[in-house]
DSSP file (Angstrom, degrees, kcal/mol; ACC not computed):
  #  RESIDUE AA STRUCTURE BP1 BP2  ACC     N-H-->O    O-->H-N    N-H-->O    O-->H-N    TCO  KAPPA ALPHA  PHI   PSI    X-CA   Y-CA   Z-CA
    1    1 A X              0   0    0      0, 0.0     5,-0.1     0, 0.0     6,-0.1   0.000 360.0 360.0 360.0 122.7  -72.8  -71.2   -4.4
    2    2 A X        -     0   0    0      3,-0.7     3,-0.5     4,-0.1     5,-0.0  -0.028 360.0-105.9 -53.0 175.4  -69.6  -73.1   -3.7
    3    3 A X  S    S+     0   0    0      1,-0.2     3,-0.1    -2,-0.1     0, 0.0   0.099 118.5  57.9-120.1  20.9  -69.6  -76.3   -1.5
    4    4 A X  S    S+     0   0    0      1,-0.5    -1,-0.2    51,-0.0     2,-0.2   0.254 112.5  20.5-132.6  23.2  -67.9  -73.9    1.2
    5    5 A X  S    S-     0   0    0     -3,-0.5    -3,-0.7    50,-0.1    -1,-0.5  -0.695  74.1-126.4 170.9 129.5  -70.5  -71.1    1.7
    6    6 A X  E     -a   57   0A   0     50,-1.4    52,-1.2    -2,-0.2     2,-0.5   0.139   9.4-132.4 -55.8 171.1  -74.3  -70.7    1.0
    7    7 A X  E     +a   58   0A   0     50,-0.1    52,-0.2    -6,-0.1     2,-0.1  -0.947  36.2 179.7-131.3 117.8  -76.6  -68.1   -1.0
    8    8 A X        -     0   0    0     50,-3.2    52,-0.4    -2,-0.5     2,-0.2  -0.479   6.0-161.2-105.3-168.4  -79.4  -67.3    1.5
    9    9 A X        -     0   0    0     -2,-0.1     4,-0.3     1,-0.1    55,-0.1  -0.632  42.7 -84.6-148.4-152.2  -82.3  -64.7    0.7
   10   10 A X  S >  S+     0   0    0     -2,-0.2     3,-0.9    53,-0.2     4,-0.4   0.924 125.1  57.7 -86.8 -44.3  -84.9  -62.8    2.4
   11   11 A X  T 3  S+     0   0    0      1,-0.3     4,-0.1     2,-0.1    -1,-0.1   0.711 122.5  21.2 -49.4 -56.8  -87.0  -66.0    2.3
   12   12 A X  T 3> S+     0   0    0      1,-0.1     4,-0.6     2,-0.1    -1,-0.3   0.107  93.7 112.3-121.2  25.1  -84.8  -68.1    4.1
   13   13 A X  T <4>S+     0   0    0     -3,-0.9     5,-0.9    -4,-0.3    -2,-0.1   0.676  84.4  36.4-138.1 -67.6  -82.6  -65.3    6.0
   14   14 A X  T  >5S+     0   0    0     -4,-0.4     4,-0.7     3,-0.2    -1,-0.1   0.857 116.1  63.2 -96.7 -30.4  -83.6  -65.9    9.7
   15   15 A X  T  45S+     0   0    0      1,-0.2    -2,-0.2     2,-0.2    -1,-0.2   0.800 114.0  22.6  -2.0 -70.9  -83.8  -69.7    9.0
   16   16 A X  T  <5S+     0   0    0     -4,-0.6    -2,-0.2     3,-0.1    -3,-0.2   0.022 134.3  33.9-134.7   2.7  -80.6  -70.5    8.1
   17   17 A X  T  45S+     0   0    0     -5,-0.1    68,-0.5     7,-0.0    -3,-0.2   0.721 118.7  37.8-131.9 -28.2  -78.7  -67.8    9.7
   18   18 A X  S  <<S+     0   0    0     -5,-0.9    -4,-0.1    -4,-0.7    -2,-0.1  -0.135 122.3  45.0-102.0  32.7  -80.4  -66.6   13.0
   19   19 A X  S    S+     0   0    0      0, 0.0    -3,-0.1     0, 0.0    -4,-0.1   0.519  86.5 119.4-136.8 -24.9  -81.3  -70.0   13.9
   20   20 A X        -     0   0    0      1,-0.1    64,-0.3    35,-0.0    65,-0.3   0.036  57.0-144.4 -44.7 152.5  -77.6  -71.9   13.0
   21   21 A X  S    S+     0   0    0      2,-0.1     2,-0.2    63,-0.1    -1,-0.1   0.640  79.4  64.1 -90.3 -30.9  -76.1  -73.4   15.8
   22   22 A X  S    S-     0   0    0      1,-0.1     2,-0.2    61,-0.1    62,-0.1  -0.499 103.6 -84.6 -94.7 162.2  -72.5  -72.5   14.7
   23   23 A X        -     0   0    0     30,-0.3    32,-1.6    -2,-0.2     2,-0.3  -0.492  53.7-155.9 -60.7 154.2  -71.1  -69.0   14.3
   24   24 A X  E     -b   55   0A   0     58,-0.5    58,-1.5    30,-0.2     2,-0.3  -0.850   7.7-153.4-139.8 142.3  -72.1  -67.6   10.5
   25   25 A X  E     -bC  56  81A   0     30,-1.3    32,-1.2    -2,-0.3     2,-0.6  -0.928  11.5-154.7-115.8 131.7  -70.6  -65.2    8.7
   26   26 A X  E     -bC  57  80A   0     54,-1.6    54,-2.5    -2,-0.3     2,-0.3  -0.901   8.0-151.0-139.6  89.8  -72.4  -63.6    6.5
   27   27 A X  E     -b   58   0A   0     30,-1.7    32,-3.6    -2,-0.6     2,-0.5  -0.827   6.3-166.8 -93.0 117.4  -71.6  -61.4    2.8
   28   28 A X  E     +b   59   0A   0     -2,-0.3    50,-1.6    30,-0.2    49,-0.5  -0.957  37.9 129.8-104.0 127.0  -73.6  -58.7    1.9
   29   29 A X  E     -b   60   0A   0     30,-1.3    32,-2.5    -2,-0.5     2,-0.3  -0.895  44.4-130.1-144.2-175.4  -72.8  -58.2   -1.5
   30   30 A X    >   -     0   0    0     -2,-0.3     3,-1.2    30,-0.2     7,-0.3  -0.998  23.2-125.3-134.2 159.7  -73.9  -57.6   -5.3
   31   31 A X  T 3  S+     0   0    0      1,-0.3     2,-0.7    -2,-0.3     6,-0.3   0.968 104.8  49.6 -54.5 -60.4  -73.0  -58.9   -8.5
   32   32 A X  T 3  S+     0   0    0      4,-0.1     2,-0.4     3,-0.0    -1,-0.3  -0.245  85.0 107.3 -74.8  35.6  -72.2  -55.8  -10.2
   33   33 A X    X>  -     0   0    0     -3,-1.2     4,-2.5    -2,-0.7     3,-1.5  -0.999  53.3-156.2 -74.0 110.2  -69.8  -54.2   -7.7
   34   34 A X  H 3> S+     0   0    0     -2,-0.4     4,-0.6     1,-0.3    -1,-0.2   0.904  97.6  56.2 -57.4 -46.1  -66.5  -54.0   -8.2
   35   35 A X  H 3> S+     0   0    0      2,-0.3     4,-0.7     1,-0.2    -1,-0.3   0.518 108.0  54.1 -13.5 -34.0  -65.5  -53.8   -4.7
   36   36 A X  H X> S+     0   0    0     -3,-1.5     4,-2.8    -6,-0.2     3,-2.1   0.943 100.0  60.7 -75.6 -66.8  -67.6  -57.2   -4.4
   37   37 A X  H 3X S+     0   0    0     -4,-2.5     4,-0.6    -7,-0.3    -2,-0.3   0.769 109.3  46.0 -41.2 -57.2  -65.4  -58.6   -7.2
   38   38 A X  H 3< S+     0   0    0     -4,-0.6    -1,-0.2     1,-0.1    -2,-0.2   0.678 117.1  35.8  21.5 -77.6  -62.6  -58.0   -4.8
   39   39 A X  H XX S+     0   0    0     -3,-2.1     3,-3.5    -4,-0.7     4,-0.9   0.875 101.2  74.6 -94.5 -32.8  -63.8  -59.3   -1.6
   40   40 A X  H 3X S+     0   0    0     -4,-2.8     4,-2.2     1,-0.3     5,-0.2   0.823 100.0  44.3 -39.8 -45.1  -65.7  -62.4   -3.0
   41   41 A X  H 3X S+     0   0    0     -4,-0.6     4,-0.7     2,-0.2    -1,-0.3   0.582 118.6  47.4 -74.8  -3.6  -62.3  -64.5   -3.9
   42   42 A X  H <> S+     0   0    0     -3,-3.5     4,-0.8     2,-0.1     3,-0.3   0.929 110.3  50.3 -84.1 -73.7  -61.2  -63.3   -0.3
   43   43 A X  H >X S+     0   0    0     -4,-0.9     4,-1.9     1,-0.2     3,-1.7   0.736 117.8  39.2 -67.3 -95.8  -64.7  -64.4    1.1
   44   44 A X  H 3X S+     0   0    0     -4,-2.2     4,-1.9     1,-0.3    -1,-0.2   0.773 112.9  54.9  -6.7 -71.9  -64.4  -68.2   -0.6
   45   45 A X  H 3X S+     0   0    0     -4,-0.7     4,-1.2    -3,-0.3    -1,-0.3   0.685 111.2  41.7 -62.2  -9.1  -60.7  -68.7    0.0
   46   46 A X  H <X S+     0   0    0     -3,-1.7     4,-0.5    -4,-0.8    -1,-0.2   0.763 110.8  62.5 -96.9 -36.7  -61.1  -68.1    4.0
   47   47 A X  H  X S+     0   0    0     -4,-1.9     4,-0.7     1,-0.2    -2,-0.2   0.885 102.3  45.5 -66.8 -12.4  -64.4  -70.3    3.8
   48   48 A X  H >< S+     0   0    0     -4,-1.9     3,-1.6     2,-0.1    -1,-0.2   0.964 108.3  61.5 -83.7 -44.6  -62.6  -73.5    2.7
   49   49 A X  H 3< S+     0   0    0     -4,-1.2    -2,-0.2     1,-0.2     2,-0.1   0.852 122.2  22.3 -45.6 -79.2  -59.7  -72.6    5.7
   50   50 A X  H >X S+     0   0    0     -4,-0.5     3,-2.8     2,-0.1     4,-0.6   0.135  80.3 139.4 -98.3  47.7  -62.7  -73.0    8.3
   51   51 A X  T << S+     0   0    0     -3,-1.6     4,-0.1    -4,-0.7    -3,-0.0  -0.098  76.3  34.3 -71.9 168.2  -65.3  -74.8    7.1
   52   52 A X  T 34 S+     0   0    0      2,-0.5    -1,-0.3     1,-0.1     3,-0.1   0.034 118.5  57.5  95.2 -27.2  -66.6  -77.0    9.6
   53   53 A X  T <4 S+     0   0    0     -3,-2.8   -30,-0.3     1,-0.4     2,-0.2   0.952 116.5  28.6 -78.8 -69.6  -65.7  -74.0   12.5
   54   54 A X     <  -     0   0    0     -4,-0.6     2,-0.8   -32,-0.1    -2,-0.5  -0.741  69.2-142.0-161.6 125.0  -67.7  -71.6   10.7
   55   55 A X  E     - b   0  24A   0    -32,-1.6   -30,-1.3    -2,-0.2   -50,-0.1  -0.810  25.1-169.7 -96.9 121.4  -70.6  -71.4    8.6
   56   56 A X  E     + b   0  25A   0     -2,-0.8   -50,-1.4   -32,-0.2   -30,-0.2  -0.443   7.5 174.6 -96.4 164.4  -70.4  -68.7    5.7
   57   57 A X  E     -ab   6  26A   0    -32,-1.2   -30,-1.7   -52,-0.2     2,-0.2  -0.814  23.5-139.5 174.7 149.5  -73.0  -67.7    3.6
   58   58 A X  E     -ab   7  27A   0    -52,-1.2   -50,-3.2   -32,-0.3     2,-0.3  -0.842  12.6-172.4-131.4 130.0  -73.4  -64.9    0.7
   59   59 A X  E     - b   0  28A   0    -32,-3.6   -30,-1.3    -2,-0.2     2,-0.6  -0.972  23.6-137.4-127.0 138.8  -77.1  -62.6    0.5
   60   60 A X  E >>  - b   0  29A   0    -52,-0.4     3,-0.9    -2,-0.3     4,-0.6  -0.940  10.2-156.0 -93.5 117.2  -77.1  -60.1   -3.2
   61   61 A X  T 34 S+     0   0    0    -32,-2.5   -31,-0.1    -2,-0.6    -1,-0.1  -0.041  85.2  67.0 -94.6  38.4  -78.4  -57.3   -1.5
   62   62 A X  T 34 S+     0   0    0    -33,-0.2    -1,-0.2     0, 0.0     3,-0.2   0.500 113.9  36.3 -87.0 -36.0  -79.8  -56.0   -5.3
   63   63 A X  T <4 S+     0   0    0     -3,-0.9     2,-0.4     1,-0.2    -2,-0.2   0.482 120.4  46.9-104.6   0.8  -82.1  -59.1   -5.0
   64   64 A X     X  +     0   0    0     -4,-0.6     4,-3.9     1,-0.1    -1,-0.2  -0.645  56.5 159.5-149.5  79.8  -82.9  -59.1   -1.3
   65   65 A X  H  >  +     0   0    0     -2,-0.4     4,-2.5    -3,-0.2    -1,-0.1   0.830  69.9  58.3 -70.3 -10.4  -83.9  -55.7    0.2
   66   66 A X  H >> S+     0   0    0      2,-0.2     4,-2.7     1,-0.2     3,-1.1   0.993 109.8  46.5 -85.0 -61.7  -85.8  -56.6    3.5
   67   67 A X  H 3> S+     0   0    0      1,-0.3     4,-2.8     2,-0.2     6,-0.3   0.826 123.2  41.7 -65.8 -30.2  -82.5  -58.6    5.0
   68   68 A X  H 3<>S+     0   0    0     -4,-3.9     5,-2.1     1,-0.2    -1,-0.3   0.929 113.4  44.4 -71.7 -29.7  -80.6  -55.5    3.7
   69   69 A X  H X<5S+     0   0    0     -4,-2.5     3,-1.5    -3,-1.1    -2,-0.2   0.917 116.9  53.2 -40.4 -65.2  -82.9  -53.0    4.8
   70   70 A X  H 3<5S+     0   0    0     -4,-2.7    -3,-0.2     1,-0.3    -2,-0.2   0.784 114.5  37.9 -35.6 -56.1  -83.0  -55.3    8.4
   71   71 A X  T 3<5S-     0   0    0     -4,-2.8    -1,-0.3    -5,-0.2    -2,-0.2   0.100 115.4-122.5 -98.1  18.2  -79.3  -55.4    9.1
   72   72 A X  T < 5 -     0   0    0     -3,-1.5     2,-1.1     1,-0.2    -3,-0.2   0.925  32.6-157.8   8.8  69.0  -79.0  -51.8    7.8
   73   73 A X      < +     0   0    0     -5,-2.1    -1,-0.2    -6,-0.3     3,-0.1  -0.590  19.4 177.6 -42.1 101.8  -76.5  -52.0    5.1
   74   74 A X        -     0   0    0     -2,-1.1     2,-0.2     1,-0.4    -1,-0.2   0.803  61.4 -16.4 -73.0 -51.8  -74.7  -49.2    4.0
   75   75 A X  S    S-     0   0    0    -47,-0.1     2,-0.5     3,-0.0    -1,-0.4  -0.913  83.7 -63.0-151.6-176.2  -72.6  -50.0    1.6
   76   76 A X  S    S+     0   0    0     -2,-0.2     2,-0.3    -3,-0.1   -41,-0.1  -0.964  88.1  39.4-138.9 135.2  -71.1  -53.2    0.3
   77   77 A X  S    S+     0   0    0     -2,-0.5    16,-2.4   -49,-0.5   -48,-0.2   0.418  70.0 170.0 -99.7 136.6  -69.3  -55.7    0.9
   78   78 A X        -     0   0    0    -50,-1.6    14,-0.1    -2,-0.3    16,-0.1  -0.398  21.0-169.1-173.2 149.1  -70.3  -56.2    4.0
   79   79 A X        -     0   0    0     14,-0.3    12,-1.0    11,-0.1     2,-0.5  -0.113   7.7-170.5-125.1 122.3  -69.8  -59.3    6.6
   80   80 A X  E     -CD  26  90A   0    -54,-2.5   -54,-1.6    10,-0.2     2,-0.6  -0.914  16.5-137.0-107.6 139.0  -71.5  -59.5    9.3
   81   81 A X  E     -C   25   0A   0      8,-2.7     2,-1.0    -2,-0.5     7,-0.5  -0.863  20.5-166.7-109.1 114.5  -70.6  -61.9   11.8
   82   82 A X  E     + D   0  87A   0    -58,-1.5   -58,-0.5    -2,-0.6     3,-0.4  -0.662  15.5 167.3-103.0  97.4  -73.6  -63.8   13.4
   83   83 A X  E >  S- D   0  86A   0     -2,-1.0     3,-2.0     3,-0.8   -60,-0.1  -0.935  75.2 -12.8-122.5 144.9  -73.6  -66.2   16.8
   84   84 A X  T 3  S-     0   0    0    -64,-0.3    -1,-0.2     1,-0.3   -66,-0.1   0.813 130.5 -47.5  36.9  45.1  -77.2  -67.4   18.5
   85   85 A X  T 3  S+     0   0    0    -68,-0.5    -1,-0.3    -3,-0.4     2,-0.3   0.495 115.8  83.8  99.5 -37.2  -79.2  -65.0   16.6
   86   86 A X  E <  S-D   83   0A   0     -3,-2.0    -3,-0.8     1,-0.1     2,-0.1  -0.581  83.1 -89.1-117.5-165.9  -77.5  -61.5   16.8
   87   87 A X  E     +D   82   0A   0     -2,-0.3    -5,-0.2    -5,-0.3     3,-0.1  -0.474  38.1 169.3 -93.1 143.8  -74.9  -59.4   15.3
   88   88 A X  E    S+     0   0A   0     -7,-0.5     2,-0.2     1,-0.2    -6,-0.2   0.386  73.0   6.4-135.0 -42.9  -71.3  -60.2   17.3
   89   89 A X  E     -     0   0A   0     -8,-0.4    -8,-2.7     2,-0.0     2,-0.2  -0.967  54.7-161.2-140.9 134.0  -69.3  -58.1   14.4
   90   90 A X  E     +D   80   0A   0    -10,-0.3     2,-0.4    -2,-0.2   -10,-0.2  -0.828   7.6 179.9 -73.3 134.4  -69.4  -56.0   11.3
   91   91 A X        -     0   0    0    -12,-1.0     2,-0.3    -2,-0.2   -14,-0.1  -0.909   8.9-173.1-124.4 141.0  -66.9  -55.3    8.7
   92   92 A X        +     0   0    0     -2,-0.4   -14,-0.2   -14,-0.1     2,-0.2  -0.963  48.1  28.8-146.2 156.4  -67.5  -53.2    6.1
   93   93 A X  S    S-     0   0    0    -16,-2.4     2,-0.4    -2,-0.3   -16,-0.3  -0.486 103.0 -46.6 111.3 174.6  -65.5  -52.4    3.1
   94   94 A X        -     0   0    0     -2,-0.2     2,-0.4   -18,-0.1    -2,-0.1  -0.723  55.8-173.4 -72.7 136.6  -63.0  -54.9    1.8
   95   95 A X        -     0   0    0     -2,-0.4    -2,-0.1    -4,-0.0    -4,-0.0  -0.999  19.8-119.4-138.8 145.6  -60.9  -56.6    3.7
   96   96 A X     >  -     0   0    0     -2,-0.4     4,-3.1   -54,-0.1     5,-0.1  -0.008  28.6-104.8 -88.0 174.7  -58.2  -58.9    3.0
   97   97 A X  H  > S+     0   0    0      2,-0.2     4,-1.2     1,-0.2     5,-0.4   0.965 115.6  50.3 -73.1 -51.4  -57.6  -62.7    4.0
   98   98 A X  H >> S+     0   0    0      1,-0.2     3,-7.6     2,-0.2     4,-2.9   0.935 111.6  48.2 -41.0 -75.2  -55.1  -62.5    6.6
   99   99 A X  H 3> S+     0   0    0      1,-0.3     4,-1.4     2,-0.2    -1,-0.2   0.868 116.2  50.0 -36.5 -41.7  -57.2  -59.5    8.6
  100  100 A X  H 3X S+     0   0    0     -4,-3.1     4,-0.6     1,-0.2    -1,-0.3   0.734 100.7  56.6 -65.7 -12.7  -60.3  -61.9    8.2
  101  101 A X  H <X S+     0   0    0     -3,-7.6     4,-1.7    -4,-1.2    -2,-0.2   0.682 108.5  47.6 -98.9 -24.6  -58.7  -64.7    9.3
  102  102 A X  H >X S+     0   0    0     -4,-2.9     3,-2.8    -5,-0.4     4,-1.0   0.874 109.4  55.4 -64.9 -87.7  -57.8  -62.8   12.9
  103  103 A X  H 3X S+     0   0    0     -4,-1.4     4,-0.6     1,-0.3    -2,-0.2   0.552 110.8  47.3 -43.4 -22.0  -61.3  -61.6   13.2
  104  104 A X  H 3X S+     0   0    0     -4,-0.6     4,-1.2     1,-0.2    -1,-0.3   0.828 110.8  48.0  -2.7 -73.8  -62.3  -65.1   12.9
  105  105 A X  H << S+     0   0    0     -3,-2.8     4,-0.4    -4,-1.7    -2,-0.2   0.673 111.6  50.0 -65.1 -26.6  -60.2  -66.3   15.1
  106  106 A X  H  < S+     0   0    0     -4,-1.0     4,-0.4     2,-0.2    -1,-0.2   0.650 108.8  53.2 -71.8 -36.3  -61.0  -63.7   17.6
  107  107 A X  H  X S+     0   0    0     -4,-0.6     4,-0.6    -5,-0.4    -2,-0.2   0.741 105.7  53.7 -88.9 -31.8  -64.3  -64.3   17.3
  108  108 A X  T  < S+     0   0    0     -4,-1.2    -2,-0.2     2,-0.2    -1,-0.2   0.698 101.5  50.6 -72.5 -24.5  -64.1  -67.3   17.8
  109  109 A X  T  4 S+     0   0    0     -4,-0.4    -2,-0.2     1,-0.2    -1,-0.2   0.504 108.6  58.4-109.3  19.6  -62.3  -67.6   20.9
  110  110 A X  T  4        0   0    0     -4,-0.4    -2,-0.2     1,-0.1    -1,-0.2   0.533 360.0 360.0-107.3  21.8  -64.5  -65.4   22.4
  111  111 A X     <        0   0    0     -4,-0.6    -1,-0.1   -88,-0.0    -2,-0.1   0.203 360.0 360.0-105.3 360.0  -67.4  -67.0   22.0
């Protein structure tokens, strides 16, 4: 964990992400992916641009099957974007900082 995005779990899942007040974004990823290795330093560097907007947070979906199971994962990375409680967007695959920082933004002014 960084001091600009969480590590949630199955535990604490609907807690601290379907109950936040703020938009969440969400990384479903694993340690051992390269693809993960990738997006993670993307994933960090956008969460210090809006912290305070936007709360981030990272689930390893090797160690936490129900939330993957839940949100039906497919493959990984991938960021689910969370306001009040549902799903508002999905990405999946990597994607780079700029493109994330428009869906952000997007998401943000429609909400």
């Amino acid at each position: 964990m960084t001091d600009t995005y969480i590590d949630v779990s199955d535990q604490d899942f609907a807690e601290k992400i379907l109950q936040a007040e703020q938009m969440v974004l969400v990384n479903f990823s694993a340690e051992n992916s390269g693809a993960c290795q990738i997006q993670d330093p993307e994933f960090e560097a956008i969460s210090k641009e809006f912290q305070g907007r936007v709360m981030f947070a990272r689930i390893n979906t090797d160690k936490n099957d129900k939330a993957t199971s839940q949100w039906k994962i497919e493959g990984i990375p991938t960021i689910i974007f969370f306001k009040g409680g549902r799903e508002i967007n999905r990405i999946k695959g990597i994607i780079m900082r700029e493109r994330l920082r428009r869906q952000i933004e997007g998401a943000l002014l429609a909400n």
